[in-house]
PyMOL Python script that loads the backbone (N, CA, C, O; Angstrom):
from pymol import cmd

cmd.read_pdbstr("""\
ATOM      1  N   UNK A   1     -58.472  49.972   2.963  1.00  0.00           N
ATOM      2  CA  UNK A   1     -57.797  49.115   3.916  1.00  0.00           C
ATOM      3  C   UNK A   1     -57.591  47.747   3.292  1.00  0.00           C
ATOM      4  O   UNK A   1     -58.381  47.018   2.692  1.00  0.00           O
ATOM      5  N   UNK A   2     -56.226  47.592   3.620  1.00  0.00           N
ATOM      6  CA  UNK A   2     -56.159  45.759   2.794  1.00  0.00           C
ATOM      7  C   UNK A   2     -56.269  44.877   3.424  1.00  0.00           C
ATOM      8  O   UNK A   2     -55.423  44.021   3.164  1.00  0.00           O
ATOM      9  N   UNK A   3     -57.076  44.569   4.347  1.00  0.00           N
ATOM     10  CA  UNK A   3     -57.879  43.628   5.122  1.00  0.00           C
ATOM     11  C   UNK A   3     -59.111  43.445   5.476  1.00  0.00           C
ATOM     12  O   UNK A   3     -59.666  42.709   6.292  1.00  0.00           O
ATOM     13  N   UNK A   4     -59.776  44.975   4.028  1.00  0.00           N
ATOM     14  CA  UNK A   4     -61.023  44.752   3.918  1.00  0.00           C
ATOM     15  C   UNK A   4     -61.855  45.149   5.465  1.00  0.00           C
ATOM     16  O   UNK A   4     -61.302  45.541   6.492  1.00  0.00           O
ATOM     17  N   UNK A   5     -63.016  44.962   5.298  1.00  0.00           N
ATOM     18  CA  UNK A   5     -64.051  45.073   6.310  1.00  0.00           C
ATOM     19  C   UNK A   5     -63.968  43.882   7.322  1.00  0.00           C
ATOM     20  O   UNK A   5     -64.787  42.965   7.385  1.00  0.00           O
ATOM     21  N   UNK A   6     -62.879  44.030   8.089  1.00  0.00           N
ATOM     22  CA  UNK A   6     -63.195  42.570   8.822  1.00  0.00           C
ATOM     23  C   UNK A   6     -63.129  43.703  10.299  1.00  0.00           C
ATOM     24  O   UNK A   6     -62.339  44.630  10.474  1.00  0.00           O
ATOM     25  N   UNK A   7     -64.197  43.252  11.176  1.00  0.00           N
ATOM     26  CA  UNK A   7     -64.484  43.982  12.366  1.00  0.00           C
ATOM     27  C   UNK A   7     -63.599  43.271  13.303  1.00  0.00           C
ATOM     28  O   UNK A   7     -62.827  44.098  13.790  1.00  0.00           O
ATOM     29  N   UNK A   8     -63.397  42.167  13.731  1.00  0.00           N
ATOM     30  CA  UNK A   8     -62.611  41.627  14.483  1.00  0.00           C
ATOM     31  C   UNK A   8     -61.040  41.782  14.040  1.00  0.00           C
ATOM     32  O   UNK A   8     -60.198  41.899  14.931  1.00  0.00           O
ATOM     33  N   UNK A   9     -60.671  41.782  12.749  1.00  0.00           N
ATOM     34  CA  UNK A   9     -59.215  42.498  12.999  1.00  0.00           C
ATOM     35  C   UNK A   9     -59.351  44.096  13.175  1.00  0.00           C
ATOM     36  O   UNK A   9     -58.251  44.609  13.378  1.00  0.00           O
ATOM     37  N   UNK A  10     -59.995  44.647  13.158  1.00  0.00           N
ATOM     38  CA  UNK A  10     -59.863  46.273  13.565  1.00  0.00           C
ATOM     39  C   UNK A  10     -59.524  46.109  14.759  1.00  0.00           C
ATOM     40  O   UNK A  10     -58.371  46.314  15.137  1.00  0.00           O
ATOM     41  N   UNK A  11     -60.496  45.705  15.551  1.00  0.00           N
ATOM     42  CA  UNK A  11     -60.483  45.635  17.112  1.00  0.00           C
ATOM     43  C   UNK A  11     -59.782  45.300  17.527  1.00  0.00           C
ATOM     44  O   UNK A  11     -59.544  45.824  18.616  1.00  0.00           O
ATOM     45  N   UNK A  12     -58.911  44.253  17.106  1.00  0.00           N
ATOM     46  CA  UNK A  12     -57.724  43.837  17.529  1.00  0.00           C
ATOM     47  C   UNK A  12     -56.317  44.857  17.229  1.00  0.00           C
ATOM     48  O   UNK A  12     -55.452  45.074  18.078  1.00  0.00           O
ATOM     49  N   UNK A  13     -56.317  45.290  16.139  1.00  0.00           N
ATOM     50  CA  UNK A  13     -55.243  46.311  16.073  1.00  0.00           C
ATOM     51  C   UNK A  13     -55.458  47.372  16.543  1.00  0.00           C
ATOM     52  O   UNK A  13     -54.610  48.206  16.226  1.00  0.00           O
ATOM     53  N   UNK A  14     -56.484  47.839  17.375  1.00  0.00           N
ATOM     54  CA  UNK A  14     -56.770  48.910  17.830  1.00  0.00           C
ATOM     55  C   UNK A  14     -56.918  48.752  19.503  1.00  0.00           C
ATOM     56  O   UNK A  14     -57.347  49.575  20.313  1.00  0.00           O
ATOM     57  N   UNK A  15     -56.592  47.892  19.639  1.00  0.00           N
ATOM     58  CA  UNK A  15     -56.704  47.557  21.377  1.00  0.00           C
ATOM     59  C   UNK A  15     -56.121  48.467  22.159  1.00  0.00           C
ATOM     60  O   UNK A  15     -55.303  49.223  21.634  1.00  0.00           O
ATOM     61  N   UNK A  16     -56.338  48.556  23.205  1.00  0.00           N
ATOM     62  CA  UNK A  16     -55.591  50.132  24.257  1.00  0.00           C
ATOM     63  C   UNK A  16     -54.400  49.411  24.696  1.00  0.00           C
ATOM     64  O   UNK A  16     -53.790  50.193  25.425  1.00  0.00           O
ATOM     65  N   UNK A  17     -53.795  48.351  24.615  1.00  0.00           N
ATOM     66  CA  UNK A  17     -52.760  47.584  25.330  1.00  0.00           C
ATOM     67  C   UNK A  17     -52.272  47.602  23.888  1.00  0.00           C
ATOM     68  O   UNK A  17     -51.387  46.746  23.871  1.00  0.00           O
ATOM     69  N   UNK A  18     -52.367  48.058  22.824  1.00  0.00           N
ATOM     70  CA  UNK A  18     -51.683  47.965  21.597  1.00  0.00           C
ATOM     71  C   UNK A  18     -50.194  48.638  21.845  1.00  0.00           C
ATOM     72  O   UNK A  18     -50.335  49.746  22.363  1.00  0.00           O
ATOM     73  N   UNK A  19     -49.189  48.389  21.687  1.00  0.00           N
ATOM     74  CA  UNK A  19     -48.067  49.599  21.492  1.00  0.00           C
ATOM     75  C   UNK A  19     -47.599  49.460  19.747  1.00  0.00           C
ATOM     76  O   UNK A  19     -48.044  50.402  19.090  1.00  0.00           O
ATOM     77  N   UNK A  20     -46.921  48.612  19.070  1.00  0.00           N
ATOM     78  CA  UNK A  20     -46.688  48.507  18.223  1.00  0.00           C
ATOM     79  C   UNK A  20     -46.760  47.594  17.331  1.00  0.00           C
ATOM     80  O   UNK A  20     -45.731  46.959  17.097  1.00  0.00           O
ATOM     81  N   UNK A  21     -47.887  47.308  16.658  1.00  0.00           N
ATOM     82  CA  UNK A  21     -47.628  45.813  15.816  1.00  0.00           C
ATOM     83  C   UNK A  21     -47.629  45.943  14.556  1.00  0.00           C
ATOM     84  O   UNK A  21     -48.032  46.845  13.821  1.00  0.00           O
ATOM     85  N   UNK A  22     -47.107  44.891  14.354  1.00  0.00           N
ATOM     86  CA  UNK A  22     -47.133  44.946  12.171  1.00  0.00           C
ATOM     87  C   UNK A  22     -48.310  43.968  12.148  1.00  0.00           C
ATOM     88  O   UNK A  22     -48.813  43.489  13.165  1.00  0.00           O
ATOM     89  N   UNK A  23     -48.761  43.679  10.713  1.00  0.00           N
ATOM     90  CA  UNK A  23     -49.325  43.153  10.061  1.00  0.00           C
ATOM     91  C   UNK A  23     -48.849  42.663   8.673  1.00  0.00           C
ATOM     92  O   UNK A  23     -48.800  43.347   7.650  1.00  0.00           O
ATOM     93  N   UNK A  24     -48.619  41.788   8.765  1.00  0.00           N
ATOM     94  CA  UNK A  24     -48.233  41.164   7.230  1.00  0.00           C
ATOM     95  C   UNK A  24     -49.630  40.304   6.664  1.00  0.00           C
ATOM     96  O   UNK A  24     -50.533  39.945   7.421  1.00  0.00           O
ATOM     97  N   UNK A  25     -49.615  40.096   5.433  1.00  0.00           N
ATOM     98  CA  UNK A  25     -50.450  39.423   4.332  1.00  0.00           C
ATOM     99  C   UNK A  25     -50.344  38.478   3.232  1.00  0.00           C
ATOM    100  O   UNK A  25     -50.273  38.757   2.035  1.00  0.00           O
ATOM    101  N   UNK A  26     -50.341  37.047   3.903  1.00  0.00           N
ATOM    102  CA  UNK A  26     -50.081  36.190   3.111  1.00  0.00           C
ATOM    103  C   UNK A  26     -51.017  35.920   2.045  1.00  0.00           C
ATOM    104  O   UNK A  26     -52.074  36.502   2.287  1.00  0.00           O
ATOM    105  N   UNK A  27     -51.060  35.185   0.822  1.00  0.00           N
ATOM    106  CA  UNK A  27     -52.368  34.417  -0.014  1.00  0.00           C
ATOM    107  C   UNK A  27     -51.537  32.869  -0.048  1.00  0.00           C
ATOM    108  O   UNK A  27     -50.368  32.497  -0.155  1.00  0.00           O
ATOM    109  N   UNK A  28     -52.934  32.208   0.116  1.00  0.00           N
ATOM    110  CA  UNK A  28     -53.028  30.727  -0.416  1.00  0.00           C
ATOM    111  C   UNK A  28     -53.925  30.577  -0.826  1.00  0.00           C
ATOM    112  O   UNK A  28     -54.952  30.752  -0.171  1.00  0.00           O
ATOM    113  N   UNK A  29     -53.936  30.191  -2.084  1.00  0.00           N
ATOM    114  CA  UNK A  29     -54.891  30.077  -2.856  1.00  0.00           C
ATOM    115  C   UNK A  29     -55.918  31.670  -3.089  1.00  0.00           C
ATOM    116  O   UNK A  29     -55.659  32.855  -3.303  1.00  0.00           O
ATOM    117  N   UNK A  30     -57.437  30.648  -2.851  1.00  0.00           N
ATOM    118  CA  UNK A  30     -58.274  32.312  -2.620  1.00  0.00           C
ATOM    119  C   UNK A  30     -58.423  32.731  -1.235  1.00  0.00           C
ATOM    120  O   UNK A  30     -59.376  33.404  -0.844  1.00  0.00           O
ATOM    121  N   UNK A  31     -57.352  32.275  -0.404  1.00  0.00           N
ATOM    122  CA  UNK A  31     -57.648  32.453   0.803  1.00  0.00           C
ATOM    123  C   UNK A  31     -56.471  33.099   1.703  1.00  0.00           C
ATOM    124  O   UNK A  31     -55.439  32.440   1.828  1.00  0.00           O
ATOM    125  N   UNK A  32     -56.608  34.731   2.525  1.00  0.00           N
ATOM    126  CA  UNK A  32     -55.767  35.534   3.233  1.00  0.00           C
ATOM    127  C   UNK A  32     -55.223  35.066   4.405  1.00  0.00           C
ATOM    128  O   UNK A  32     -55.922  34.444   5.204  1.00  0.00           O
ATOM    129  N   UNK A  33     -54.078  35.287   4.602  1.00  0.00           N
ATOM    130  CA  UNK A  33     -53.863  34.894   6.216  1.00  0.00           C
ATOM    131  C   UNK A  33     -52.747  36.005   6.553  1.00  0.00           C
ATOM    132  O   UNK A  33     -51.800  36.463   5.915  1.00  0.00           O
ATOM    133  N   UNK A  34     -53.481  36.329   8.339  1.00  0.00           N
ATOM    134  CA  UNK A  34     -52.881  38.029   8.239  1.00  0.00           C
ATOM    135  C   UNK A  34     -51.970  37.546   9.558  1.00  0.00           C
ATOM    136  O   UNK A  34     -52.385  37.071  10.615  1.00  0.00           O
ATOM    137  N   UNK A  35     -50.979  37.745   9.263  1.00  0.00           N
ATOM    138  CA  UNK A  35     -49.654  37.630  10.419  1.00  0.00           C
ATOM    139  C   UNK A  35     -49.539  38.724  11.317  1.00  0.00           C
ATOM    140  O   UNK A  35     -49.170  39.787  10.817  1.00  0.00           O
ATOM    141  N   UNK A  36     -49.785  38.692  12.589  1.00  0.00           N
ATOM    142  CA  UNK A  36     -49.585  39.929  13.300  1.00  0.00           C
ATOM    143  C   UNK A  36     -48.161  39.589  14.316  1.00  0.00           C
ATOM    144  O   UNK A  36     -47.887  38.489  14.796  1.00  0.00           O
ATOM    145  N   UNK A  37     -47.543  40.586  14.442  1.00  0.00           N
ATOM    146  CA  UNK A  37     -46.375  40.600  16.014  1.00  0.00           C
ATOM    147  C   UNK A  37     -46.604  41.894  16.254  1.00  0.00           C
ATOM    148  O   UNK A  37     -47.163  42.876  15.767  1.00  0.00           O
ATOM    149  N   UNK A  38     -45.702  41.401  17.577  1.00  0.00           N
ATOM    150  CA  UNK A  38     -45.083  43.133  18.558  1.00  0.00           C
ATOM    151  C   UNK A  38     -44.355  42.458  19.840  1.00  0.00           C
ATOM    152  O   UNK A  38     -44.663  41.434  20.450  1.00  0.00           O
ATOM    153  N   UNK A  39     -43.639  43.068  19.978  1.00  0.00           N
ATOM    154  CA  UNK A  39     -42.904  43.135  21.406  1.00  0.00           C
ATOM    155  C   UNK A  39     -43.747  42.697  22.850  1.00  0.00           C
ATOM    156  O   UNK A  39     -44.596  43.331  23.478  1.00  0.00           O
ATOM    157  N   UNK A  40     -43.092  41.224  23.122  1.00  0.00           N
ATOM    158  CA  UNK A  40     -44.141  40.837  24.091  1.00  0.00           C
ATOM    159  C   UNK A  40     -43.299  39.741  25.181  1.00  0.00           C
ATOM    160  O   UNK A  40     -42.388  39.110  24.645  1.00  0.00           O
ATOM    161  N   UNK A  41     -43.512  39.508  26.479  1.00  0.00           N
ATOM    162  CA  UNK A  41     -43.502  38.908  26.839  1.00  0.00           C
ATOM    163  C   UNK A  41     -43.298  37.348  26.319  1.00  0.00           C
ATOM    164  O   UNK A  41     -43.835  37.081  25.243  1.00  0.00           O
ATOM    165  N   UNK A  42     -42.441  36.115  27.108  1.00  0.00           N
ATOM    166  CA  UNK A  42     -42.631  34.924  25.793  1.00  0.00           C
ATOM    167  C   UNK A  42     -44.275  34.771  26.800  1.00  0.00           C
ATOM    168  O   UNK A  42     -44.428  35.115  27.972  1.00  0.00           O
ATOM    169  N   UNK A  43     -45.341  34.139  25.849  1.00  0.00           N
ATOM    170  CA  UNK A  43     -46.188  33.155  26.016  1.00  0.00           C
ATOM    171  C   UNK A  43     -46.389  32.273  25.755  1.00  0.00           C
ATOM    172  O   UNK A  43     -45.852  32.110  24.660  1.00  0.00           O
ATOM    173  N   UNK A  44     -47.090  31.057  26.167  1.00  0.00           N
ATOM    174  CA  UNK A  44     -47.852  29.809  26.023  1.00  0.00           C
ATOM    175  C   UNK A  44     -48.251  30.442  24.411  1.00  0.00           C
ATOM    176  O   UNK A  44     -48.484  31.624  24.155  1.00  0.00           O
ATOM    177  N   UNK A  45     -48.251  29.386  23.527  1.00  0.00           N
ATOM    178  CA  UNK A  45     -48.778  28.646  22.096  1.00  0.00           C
ATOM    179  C   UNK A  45     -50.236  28.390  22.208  1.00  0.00           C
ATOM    180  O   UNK A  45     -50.625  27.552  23.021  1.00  0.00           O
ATOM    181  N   UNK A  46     -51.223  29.154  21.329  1.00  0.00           N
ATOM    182  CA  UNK A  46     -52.300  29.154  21.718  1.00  0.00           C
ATOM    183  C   UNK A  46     -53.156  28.878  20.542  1.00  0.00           C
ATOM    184  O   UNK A  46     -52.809  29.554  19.574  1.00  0.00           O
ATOM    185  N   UNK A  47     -54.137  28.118  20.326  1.00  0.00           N
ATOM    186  CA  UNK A  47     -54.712  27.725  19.005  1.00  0.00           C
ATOM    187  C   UNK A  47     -56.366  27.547  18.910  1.00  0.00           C
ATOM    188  O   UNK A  47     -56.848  26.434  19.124  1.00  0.00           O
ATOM    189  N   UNK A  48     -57.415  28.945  18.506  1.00  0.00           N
ATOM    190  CA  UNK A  48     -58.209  28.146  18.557  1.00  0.00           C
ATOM    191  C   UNK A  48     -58.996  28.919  17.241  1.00  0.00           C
ATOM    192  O   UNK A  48     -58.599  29.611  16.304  1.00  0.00           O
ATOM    193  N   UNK A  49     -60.225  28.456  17.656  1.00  0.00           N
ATOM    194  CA  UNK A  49     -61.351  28.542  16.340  1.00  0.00           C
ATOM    195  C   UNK A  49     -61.917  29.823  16.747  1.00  0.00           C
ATOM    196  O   UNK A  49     -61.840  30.086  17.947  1.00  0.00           O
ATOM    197  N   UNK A  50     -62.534  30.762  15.883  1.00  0.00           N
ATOM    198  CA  UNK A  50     -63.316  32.052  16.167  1.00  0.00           C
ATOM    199  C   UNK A  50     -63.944  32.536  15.011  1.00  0.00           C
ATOM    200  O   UNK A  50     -63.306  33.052  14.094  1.00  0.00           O
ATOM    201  N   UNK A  51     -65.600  32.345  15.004  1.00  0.00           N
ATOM    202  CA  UNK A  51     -66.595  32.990  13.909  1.00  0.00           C
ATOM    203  C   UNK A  51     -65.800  32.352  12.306  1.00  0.00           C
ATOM    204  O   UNK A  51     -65.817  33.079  11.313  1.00  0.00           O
ATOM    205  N   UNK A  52     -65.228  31.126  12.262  1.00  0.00           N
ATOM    206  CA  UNK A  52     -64.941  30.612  11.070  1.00  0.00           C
ATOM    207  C   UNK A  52     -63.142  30.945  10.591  1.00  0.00           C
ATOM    208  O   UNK A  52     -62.484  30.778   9.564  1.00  0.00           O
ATOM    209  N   UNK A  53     -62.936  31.348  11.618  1.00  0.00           N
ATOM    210  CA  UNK A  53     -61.329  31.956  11.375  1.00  0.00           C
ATOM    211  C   UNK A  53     -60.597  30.275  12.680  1.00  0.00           C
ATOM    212  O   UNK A  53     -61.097  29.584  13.568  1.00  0.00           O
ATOM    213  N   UNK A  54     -59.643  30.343  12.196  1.00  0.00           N
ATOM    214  CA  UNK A  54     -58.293  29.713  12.965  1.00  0.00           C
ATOM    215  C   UNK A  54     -57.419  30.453  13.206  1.00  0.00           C
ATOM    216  O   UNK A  54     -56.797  30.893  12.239  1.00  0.00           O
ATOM    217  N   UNK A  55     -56.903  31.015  14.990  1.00  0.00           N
ATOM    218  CA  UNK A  55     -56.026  31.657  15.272  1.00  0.00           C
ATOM    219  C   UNK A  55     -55.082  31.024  15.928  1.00  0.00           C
ATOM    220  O   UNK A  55     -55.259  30.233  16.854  1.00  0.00           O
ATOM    221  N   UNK A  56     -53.817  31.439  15.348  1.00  0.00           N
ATOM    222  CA  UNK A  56     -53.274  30.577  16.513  1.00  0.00           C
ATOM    223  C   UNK A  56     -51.832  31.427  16.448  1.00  0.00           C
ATOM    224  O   UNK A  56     -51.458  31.855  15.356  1.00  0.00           O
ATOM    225  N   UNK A  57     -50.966  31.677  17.758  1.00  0.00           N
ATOM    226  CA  UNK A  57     -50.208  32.391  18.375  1.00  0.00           C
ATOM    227  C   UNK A  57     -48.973  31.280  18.736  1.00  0.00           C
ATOM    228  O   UNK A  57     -49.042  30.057  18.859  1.00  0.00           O
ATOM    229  N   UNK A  58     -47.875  32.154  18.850  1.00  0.00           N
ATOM    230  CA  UNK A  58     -46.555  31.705  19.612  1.00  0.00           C
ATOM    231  C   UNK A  58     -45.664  32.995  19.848  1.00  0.00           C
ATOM    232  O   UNK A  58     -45.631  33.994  19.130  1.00  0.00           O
ATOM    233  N   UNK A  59     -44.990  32.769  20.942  1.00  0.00           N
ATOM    234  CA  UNK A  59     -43.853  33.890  20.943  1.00  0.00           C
ATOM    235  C   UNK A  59     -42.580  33.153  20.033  1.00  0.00           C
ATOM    236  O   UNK A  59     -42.573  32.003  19.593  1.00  0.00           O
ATOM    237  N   UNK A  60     -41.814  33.904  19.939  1.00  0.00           N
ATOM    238  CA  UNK A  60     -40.197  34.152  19.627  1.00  0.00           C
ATOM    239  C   UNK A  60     -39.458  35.203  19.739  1.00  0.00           C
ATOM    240  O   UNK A  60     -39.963  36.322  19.643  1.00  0.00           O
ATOM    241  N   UNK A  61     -38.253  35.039  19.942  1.00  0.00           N
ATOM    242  CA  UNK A  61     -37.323  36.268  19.999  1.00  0.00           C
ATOM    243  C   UNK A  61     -37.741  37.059  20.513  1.00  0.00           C
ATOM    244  O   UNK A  61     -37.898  38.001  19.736  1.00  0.00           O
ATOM    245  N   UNK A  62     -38.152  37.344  21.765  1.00  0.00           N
ATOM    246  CA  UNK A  62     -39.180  38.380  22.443  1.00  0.00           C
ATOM    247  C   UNK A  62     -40.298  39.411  21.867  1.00  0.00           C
ATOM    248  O   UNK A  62     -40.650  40.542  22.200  1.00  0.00           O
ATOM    249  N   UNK A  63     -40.691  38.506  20.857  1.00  0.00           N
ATOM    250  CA  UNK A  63     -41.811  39.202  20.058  1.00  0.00           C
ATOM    251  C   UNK A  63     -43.082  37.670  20.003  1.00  0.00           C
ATOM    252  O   UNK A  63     -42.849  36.464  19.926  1.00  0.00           O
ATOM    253  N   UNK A  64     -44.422  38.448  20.083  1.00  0.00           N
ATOM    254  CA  UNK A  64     -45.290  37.611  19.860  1.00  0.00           C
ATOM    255  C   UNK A  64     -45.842  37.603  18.117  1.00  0.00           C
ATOM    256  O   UNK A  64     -45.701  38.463  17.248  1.00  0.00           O
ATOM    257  N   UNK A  65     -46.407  36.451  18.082  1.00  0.00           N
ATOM    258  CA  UNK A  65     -47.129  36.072  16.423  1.00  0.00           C
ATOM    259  C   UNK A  65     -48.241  35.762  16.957  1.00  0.00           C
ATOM    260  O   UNK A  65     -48.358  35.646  18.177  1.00  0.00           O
ATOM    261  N   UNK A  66     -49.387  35.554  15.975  1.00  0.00           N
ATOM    262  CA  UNK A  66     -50.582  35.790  15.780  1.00  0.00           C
ATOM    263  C   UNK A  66     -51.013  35.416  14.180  1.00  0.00           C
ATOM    264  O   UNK A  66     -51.050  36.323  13.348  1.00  0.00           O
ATOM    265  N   UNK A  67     -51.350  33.947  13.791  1.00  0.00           N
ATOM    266  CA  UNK A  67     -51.824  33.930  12.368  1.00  0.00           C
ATOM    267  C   UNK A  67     -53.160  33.992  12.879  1.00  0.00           C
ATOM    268  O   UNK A  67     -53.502  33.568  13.983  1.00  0.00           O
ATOM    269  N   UNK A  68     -54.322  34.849  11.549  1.00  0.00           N
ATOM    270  CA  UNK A  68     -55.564  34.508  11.786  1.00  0.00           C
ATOM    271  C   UNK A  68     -56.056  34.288  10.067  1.00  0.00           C
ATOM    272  O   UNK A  68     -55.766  35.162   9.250  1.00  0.00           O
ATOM    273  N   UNK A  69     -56.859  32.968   9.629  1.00  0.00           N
ATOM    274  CA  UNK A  69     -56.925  32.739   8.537  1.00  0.00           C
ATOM    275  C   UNK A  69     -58.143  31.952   8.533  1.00  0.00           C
ATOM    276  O   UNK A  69     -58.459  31.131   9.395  1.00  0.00           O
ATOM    277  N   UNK A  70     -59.056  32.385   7.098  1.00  0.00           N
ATOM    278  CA  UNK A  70     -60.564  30.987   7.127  1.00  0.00           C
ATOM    279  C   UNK A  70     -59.958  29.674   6.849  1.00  0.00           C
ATOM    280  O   UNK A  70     -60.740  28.732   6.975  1.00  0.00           O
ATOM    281  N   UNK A  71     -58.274  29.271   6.361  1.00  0.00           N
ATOM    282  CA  UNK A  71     -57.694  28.226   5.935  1.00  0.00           C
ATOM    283  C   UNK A  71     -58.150  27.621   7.437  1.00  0.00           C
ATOM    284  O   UNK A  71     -58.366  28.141   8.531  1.00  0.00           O
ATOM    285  N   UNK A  72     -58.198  25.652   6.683  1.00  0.00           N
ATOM    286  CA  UNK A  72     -58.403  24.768   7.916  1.00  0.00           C
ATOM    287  C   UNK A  72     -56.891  25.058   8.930  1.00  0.00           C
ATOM    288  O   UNK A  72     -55.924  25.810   8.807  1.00  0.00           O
ATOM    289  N   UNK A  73     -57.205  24.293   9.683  1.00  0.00           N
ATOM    290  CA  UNK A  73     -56.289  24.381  10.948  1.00  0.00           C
ATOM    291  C   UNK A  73     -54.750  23.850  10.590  1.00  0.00           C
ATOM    292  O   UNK A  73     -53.675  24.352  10.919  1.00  0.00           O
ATOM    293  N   UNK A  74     -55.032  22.619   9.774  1.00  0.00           N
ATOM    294  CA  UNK A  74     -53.385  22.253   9.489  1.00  0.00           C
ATOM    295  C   UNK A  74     -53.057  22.852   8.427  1.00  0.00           C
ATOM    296  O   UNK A  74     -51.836  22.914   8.283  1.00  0.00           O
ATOM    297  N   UNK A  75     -53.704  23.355   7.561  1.00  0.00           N
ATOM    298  CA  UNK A  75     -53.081  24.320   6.109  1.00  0.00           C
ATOM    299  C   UNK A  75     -52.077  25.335   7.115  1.00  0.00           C
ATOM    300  O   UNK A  75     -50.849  25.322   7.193  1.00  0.00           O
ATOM    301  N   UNK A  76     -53.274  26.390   7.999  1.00  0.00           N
ATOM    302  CA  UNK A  76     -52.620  26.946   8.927  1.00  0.00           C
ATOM    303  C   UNK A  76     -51.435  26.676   9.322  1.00  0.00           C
ATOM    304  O   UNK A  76     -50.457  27.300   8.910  1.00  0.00           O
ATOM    305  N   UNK A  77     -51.349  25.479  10.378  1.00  0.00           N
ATOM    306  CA  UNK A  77     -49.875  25.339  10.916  1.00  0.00           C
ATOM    307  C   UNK A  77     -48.942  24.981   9.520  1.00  0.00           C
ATOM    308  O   UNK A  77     -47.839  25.469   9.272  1.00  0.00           O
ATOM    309  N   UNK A  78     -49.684  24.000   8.685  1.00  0.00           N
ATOM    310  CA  UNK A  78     -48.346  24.198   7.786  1.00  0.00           C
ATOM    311  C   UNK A  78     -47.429  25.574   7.433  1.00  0.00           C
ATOM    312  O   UNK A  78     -46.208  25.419   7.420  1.00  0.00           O
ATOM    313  N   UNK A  79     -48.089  27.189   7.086  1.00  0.00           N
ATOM    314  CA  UNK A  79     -47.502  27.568   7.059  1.00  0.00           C
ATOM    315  C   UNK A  79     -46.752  28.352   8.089  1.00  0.00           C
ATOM    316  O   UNK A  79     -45.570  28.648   7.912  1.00  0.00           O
ATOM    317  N   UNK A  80     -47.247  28.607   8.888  1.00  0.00           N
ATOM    318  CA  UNK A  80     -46.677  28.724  10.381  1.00  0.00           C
ATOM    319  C   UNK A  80     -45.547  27.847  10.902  1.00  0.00           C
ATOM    320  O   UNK A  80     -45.006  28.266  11.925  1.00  0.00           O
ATOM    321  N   UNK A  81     -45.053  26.618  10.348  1.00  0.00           N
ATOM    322  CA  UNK A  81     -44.141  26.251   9.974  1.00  0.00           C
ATOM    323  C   UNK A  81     -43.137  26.689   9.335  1.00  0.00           C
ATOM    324  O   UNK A  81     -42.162  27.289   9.786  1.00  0.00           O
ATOM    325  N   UNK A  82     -43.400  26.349   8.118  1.00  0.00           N
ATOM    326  CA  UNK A  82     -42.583  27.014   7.169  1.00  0.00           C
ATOM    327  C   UNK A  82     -42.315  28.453   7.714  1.00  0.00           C
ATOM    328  O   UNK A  82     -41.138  28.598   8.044  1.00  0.00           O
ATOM    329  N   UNK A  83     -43.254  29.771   7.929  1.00  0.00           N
ATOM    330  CA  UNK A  83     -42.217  30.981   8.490  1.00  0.00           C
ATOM    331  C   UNK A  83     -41.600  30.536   9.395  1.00  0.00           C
ATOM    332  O   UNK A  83     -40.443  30.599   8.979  1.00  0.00           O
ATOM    333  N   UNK A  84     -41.575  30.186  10.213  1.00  0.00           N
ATOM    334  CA  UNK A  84     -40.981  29.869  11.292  1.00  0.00           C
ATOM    335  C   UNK A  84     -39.341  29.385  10.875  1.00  0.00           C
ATOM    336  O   UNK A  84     -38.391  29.732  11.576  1.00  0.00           O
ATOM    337  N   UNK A  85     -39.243  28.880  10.134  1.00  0.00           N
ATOM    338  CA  UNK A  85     -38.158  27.961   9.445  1.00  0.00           C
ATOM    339  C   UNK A  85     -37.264  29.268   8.719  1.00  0.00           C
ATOM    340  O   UNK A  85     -36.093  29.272   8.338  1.00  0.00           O
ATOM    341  N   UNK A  86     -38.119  30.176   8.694  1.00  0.00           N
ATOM    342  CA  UNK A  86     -36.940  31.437   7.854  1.00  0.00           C
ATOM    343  C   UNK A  86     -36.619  32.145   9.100  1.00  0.00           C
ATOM    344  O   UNK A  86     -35.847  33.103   9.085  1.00  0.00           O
TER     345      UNK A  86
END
""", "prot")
cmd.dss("prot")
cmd.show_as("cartoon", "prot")
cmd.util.cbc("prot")
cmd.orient("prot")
């Protein structure tokens, strides 16, 4: 698995309210950041801290995002920016 042993992203891609999501895999530096969407409702922009990770969410185009990364919080939004911009 290329996200390694991480128990909290299993659980999350495996949720019973799951229908379809991707996962993409960024690097910065020595450090992963795993992009999730799927078909969602728009929601509220949501940003917080969890067991040393920074998550933080937005909808678009009737699909939701989901970065989760050990990068600090503004490395984070920086690139969450930048995709956003493509």
């Amino acid at each position: 698995m290329i996200l390694g042993k991480r128990p909290d992203v299993e659980r999350f891609l495996s949720r019973p309210d799951a229908a379809v999501r991707a996962a993409l895999i960024y690097g910065r530096r020595q450090h992963m950041i795993n992009l999730f969407t799927w078909p969602g409702p728009p929601a509220k922009e949501a940003s917080q801290t969890r067991n040393g990770y920074q998550l933080e969410s937005w909808p678009a185009n009737g699909m939701i995002f989901w970065a989760v990364s050990d990068l600090n919080e503004a490395e984070l939004r920086q690139f969450i920016s930048l995709y956003r911009q493509n």
